[in-house]
MIMI-953855 format. One line per field, with one value per residue: x, y, z of N, C-alpha, C in turn. Coordinates in steps of 0.2 Angstrom, whole numbers. Atoms other than C-alpha are relative to their C-alpha. Layout:
nu: [X|...];
nv: [Y|...];
nw: [Z|...];
cau: [X|...];
cav: [Y|...];
caw: [Z|...];
cu: [X|...];
cv: [Y|...];
cw: [Z|...];
end
This chain:
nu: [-6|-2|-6|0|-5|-4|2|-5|-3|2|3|0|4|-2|6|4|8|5|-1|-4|4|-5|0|1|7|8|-2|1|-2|-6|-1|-7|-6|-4|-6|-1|-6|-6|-1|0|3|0|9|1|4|6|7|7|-2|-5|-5|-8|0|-7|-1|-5|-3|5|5|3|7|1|-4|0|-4|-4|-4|-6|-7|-8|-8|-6|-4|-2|-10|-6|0|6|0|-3|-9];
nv: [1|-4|-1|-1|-7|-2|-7|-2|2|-6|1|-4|0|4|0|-4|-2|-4|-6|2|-1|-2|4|-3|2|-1|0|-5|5|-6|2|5|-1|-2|7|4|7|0|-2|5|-2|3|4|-1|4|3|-2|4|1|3|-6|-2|-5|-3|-6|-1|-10|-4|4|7|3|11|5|7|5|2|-8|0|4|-1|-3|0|8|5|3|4|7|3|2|5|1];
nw: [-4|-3|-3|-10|0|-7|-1|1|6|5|6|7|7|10|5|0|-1|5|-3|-5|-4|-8|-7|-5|-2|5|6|7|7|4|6|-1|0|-5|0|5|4|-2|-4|-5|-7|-4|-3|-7|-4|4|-1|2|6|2|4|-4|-3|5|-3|6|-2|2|-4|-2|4|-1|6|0|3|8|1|-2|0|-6|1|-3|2|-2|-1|4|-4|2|6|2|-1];
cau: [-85|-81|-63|-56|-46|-35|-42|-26|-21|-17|-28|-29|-45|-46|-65|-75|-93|-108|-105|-95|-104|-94|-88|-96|-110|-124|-116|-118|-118|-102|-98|-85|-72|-68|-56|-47|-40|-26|-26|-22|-30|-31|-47|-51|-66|-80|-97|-114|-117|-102|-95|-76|-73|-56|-46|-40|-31|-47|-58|-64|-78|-86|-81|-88|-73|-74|-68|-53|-36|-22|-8|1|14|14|31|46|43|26|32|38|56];
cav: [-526|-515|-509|-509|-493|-490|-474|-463|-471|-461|-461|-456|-452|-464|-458|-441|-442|-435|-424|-423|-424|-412|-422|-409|-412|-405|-413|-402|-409|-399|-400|-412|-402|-396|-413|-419|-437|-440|-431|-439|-438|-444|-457|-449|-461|-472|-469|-476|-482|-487|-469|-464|-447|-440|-427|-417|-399|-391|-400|-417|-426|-444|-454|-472|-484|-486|-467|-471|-482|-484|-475|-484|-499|-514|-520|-524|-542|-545|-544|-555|-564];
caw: [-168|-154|-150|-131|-129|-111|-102|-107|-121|-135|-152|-170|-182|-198|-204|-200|-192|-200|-185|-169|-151|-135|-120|-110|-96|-108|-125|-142|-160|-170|-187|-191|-196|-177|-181|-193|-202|-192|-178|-161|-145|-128|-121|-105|-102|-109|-112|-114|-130|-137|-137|-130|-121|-135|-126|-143|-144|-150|-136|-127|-140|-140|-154|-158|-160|-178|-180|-172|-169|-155|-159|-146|-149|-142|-130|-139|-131|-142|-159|-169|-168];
cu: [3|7|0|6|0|-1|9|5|0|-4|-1|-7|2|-4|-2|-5|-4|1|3|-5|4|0|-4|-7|-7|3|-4|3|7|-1|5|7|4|5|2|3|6|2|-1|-4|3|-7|4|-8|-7|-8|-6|0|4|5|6|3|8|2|4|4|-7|-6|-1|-7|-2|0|-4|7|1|3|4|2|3|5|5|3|1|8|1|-1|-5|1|3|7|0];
cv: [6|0|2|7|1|8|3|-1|4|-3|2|-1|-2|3|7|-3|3|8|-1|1|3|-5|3|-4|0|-1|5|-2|9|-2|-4|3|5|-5|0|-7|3|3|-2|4|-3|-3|4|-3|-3|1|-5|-2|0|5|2|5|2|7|5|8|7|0|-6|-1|-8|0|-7|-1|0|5|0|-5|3|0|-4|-6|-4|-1|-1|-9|-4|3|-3|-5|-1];
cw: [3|2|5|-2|9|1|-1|-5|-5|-8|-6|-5|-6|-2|6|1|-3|5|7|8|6|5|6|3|-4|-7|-2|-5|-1|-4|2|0|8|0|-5|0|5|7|6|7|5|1|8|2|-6|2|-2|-7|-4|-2|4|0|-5|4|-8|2|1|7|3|-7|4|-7|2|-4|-8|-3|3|0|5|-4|6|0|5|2|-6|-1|-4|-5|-3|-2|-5];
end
């Protein structure tokens, strides 16, 4: 189960990688902890195999979906009365 994420939508790290890949032209694996739990980014764009460009303080990475969550709330309008 793949999650949709909105280019510029912001997003938050649930789970570490075994290792993190740069968004740059010529990716480069990194260790994990250039990130941590919790920490938010932005999606600046979608990639091939099911991976989504994260702009964070440290750098841009790619991230598969299940290493992340939207931080961003749904209108007032579509929650529950």
């Amino acid at each position: 189960m793949s999650n949709e994420f909105a280019i510029g939508s912001k997003v938050r790290i649930v789970a570490l990688p075994p290792y993190v890949k740069t968004a740059d032209p010529m990716p480069m694996l990194r260790p994990p902890d250039v990130i941590c739990i919790g920490e938010e980014g932005i999606v600046i764009d979608r990639r091939p195999g099911g991976y989504w460009g994260i702009r964070f303080a440290k750098g841009a990475f790619l991230l598969d979906s299940q290493y992340i969550e939207s931080t961003d709330t749904p209108p007032e309008s579509h929650l529950e009365q």
